[in-house]
Every structure is written in C-alpha cells, then in structure tokens.
N, C-alpha and C positions, 0 to 999 in steps of 0.2 A: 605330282606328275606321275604319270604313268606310260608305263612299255608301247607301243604301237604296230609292232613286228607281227607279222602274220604267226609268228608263235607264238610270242605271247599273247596274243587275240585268241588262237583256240583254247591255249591251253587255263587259259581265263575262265571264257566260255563254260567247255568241257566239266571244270572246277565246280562252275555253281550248280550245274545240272547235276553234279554228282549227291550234290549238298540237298539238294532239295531247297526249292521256294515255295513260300505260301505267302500271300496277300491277294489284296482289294484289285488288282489291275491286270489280273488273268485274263478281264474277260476282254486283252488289247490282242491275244488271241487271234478272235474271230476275224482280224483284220489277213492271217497268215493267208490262209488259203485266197482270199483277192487278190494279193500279192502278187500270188503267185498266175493268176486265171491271167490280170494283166500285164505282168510282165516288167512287175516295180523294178525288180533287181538289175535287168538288162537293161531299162530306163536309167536307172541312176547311174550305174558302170559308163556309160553315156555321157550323160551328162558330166560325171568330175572328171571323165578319163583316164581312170584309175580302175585297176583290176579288183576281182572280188577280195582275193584276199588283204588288197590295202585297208585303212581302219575310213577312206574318204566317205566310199558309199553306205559305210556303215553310218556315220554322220549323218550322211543327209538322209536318212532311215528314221533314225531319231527323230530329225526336224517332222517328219511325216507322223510320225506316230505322236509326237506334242500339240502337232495342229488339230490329229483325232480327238486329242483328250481334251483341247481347248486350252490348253494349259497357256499363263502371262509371262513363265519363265521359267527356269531350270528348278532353281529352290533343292539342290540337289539333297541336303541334310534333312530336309523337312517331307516332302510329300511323297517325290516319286522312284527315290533310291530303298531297293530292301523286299521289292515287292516284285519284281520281273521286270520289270520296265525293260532296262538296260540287256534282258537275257532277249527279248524278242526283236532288239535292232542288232543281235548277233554282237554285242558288246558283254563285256567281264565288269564294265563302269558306265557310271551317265556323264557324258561330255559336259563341262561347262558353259557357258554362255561365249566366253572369250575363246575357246577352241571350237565354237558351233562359228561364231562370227569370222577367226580366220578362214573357214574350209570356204564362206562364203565368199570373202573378197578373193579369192583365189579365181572366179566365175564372173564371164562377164554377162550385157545385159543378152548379147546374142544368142548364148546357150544355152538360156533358159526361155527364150523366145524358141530356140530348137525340141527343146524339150516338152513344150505347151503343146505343139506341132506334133511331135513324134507321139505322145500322151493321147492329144486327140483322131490321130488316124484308128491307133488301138478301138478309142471307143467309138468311132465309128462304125468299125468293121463289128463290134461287137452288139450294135444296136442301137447305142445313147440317143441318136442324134438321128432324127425325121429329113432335117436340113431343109424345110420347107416354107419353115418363120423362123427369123432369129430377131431376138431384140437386143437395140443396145444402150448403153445407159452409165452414165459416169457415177461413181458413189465416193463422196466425199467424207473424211475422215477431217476431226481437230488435231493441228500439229500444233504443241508446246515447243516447237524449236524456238535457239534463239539466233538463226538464222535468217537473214535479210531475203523476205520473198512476200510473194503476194499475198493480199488477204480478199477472201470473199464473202460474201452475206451467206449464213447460214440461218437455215429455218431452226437450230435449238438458242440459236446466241442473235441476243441483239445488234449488234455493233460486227461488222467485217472480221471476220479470222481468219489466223493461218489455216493451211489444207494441205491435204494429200489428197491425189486425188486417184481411184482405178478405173480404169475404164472399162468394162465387160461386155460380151456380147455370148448369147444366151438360145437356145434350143427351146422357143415359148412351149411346144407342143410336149418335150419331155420334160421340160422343167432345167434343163442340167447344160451347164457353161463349155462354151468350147475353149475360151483364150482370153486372155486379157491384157491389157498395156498399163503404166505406170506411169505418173507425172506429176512434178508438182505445183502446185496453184497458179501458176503461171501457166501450165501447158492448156490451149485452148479446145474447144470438143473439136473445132476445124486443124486440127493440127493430129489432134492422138487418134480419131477417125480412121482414115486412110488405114494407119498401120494397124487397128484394129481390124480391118476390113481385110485387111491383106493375109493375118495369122489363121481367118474365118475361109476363107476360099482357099489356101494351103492345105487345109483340115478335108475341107468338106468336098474339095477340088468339082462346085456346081458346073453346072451348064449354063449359059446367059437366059435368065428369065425363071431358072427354076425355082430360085431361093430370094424371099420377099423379107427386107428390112426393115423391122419399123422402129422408128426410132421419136425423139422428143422432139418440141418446139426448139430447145435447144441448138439442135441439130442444123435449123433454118438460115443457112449461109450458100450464098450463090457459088462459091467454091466449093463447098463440101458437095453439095447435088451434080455440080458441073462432073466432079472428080468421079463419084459412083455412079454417074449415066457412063459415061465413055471409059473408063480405066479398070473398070469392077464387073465381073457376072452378078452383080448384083440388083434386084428395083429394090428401089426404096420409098417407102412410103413414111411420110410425117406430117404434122399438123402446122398448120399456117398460122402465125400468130392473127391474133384478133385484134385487129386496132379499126378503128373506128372506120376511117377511111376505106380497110377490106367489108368492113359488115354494111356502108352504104354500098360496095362494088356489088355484096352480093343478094342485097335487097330490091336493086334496079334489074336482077336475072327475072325475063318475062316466064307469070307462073307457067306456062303451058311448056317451057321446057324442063320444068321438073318433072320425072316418074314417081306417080305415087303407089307406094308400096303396101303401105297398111295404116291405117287410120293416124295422123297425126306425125308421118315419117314418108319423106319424099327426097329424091335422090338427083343429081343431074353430071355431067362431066366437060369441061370445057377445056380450049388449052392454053397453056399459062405461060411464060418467059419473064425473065427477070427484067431482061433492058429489050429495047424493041428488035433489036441485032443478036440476042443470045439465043439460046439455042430452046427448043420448045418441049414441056414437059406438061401434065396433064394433072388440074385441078379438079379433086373430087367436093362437090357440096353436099352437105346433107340442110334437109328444111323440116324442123321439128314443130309441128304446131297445126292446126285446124285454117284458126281467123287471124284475117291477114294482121289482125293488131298487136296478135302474140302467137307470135312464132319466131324463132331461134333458127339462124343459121352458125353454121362453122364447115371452113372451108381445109380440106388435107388437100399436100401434093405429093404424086406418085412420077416416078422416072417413067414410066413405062404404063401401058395400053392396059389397063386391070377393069375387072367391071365392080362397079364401084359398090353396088350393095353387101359383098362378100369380101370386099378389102374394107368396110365400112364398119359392119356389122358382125362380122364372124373374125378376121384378120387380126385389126387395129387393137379391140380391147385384149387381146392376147399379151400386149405389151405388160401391160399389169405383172404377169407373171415374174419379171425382174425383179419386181420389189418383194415379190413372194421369196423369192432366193436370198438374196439380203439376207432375210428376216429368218429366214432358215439357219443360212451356213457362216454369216459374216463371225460369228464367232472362233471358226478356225482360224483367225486371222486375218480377216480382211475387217478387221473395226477398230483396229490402233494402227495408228500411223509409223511410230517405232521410226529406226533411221531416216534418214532423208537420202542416205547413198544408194541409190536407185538400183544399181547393180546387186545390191545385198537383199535391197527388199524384192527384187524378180526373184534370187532365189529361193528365199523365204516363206514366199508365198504362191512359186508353182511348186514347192514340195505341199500347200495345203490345196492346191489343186489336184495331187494324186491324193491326198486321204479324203477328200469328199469325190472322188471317183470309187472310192472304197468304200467309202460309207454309203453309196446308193447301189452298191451292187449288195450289200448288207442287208440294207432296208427293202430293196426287193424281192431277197431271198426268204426273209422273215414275214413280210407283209403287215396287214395293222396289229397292233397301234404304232407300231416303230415307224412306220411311213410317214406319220403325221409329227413327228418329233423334230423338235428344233434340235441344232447339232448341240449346242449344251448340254439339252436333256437327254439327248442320246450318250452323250461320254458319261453323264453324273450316275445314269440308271441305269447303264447296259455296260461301257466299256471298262468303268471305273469301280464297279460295284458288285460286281462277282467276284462272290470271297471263294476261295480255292486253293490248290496248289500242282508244282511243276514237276514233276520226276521223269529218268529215262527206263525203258526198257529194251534191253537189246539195243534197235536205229530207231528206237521211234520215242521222240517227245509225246509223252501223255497228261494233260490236261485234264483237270479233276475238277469238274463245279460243284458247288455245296448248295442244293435247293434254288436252282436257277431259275426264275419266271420264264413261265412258256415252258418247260424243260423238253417236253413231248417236239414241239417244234424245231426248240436245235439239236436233238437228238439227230431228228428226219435229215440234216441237211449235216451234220459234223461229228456225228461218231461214225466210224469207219472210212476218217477222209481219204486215206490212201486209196481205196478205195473208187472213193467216189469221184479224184481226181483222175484214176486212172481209166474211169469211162467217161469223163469229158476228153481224153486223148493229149492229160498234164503228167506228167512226171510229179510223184508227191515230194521226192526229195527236193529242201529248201537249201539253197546255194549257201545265204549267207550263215545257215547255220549246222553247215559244215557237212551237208547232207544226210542230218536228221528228218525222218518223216515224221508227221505230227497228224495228233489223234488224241479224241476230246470224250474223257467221261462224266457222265452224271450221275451223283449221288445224291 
C-alpha cells in the first residue's frame, strides 16, 4: 500500500526527480506538451470530480499513457516501474490493476459519454474534424467470458462467438474519431446508432444537411433511416442489400434514364420507401458495364436530395477509411474485449481516446515516417525506445535523449518548449507536476 495525500504525492514525486531517472520510456515525454495544447489535465479533473491534487486524475493519467504505450497490463515489477513511467502521470509509483479498476467503477457510463463530448469539441475547435463525411461502423472484438450472452459469426472463427462490440463514428476526410458507444453482442447496430449519432452532432453541433453519413449494408433497417431522416441533422447515405429480387427491380430501370458518365459507368436517382405509406427517401443506382449482357448494377440509399455521381464516386468509398483506423490505432485498446462491465470499459477506453488525440497531434508535428505508423510501432520505436534520462534544474524538468532518430526534427519542435508554448499563448507550467516546466535535450 501506499500514502495517497496530496503530500505525500509531491513529496514522492519531488524524491525521484531529485534522484535522477534513466531508462527506455522517456521518450512518454513527448506526449507532455499535447497535454497540455489539449487540455488533458482539466479534462480528466472533470471527469473523476476530484481536484488536481487528489491521486484520481493522476490515475486516469496513467490509463492514458498505457494506452500510448499499448501496453496488455500493469506488470508492474517487470517492464514499466524504474524507468519514468510513474514520474510522468505525476505519480512517486505505478498504480496496480486492482486500484486502476476501483477509480473506474467509481465512473458511470454517462461521464464518460461527457467526456468523449467535451474531448471532441476541443478537437474541433482545434481542426481535427472537416465534419463533412463521417463514417460509422461497429468493430467486433472475441470475448472469452463465461457469461451468458450472444454469439455472432465472425469472419476469423468458424462457428458463432462471444463479442464485444464498439461502435465508432469517424471523420473519413481527416482520418480521426470523434466518439463512440459500447455494447455487448446482443446490442444491435439499430439500437447503438442513434446514440452514436447523438455524441456526433453534440461534437460537431452541424447544420441539417451539412454532414453526410455513410454507413454499411449493416446499417439497412426501416427504423434506423426513419430515425436519421427526422430526429438527426444528419443524410445518410448506405448500400442496399443486393438480393435478387432488387437486381431484377433494377435491371427493368429503362436504359435512357441512366446518365452516362464515362465509358462503362452510368448513374440514375429514383425515389424509394420502404412500405407504400412510409415516408420517401431517394435511391442512388449506379450501371457498371458497356453490353447489356454484362453489366452490373448495385443500388445505395440516401435520406436526402444528393447528386448521385459525387455521393457515388467521391463520398461512399471514403467509408474504407474506418477500417484504415482500426488497423492503425486498435491496439491502444480497442482489440481486447477485457470486462464486460460497460461502465469500466467506457472509461478505459475514452482515456485511449485522449492518447490517440495525442498521438496525432505527434504525428503531425513530426510528419513522415511517423505518420504512416501503426500505434504499436509507434510506442515500440518512438515512445518506448529512447534511452535517456530525467533531472531538475531550478523549475524545469529536463529531458536528455541519447542519439535520437530524426534528432534535428525534434530539436525544431521540443527543445526550448517553455518557450515555444508560451508563443502558442500556453502556460508551460504542468499542473500535475507540481508546476515544473519541462524541456527536452539532445545528446
């Protein structure tokens, strides 16, 4: 056990900066000054409801910086005690798994839907987000519970498994997430929809018609379109399943209402309802092919009045991008399913929502190759891998890298941060660590 009083937390602190640290995990670092540009500290203060000097938001600090590192769990004796770790979430020690898990059930699922919310206006106002295509898209995880719940056919497993399931929605044009909801295998996409849709327009607070959804075949429910034409500033635009009976509907469309646009790609828009009393929404066709004996239709529907070659051909494949995220960032977290108590895993994983908010303002600060970096390779080769060490001078934490790749480039952007934060119009002093300034040399 250990002390948790706001004195004994400096005087911790203070202790080891006095001591000096060297290891491999300095360069968790770089994450300080993001921190600070977004406004982690008064985010999380927020969130637990507890002041800076409680040990709460130091906690959920940590959680953010283990989702940077990718790390599967604490292992406190073995990998990430001895090296900083614990010095840069403003901790004297690394929390355990069992004192990370209390601060969580502490949090319900609301607070952390507040906090997605407050997270995403930030990066709004800061650029992330075009807000002009969002895509959205559930991504399934295996759960090893041995709780009583549904199983679904998954494309690695043959046979129905358990799930977890997140639901995301996605910023196609910058690449980068605004929000997301939790469910599990039972919860359906007409059901976790809506309240995806709702943390999406909190965020981005559009105007009716500005912001185009596009979403999966999935998605194809007379409820769920009903819901986002009339309740949502949202269109949305998705693909109509293909079953036999829609490919003769759209093989009887007379050719001369197609527009043909360029050799072999011809376009048309008609309008569609579900039951002949429901309300009317507008079918985009496309006609892939020359002779009438091979050619290829497939039919999307859109809420709203769009022209169809630019919702077709420029819009729709943007969806793709979701999966490009996945594949990017699911290793902070979002690729193990871990609890099933919902409330634990929202908090869990909107702290790995602020460290991939951190890790793209990184990666744009730096630019290639870091750009093109999955988050693994980014912890193993950047955050985890700069050998170094910590010392104070005077108020200012100074950070010492040993032969840093790139070193000329984070020079440009982290030696003289006080500096450099105080012509963006930041205060360089860091709250939780006791308002030391911090500033980075290269050896």
């Amino acid at each position: 056990m250990e002390p948790c009083d706001d004195r004994s937390l400096e005087r911790g602190v203070r202790q080891l900066l006095a001591d000096k640290v060297s290891g491999t995990l300095v360069g968790l670092w770089l994450l300080v000054p993001e921190h600070l540009r977004l406004g982690t500290w008064d985010l999380l203060q927020a969130w637990t409801g507890r002041p800076g000097s409680d040990v709460d938001p130091r906690l959920a600090l940590q959680l953010v910086h283990e989702a940077a590192l990718c790390t599967t769990g604490i292992r406190r004796y073995r990998s990430l005690s001895q090296k900083g770790f614990e010095l840069t979430n403003g901790l004297p020690f690394i929390a355990t798994d069992q004192a990370i898990h209390q601060m969580l059930e502490r949090h319900t699922v609301a607070e952390a839907q507040a906090l997605q919310i407050a997270l995403g206006k930030i990066r709004r106002a800061r650029g992330h987000f075009n807000g002009h295509l969002l895509a959205i898209d559930p991504h399934r995880m295996r759960s090893w519970s041995k709780r009583q719940m549904c199983r679904q056919v998954s494309l690695q497993t043959p046979r129905p498994v358990k799930t977890s399931q997140v639901f995301f929605s996605l910023d196609t044009e910058t690449h980068q997430p605004l929000a997301f909801t939790i469910g599990s295998s039972a919860r359906t996409i007409a059901q976790a929809t809506p309240e995806l849709l709702s943390l999406a327009a909190d965020i981005l607070q559009p105007t009716p018609g500005q912001t185009l959804v596009l979403a999966d075949t999935e998605h194809y429910t007379a409820d769920l379109v009903a819901h986002v034409a009339s309740n949502t500033p949202f269109d949305l635009l998705l693909p109509m399943p293909n079953r036999l009976a829609r490919q003769n509907q759209l093989r009887a469309i007379p050719p001369d209402h197609f527009t043909r646009h360029w050799a072999g790609f011809a376009t048309t828009q008609r309008p569609f309802a579900f039951s002949p009393r429901g309300p009317r929404y507008h079918q985009l066709v496309q006609r892939c092919g020359e002779r009438p004996d091979n050619t290829a239709f497939k039919a999307f529907l859109c809420t709203a009045d769009r022209d169809e070659l630019q919702s077709l051909t420029a819009d729709f494949p943007q969806r793709w991008h979701v999966e490009e995220f996945f594949n990017a960032y699911q290793a902070l977290g979002w690729n193990r399913a871990g609890t099933l108590n919902l409330h634990i895993r929202y908090g869990a994983m909107s702290m790995a929502l602020i460290a991939q908010t951190a890790l793209h303002q990184i990666r744009q600060r730096l630019g290639e190759p870091l750009l093109t970096w999955d988050a693994q390779h980014f912890a193993d080769h950047l955050l985890a891998a700069l050998d170094g060490h910590i010392r104070v001078a005077d108020d200012t934490i100074l950070v010492t890298f040993y032969n840093a790749p790139n070193a000329d480039r984070l020079r440009s952007h982290y030696q003289g941060l006080p500096r450099i934060l105080r012509a963006e119009g930041l205060d360089p002093h860091i709250p939780w660590l006791y308002n030391f300034q911090l500033d980075f040399r290269f050896k």
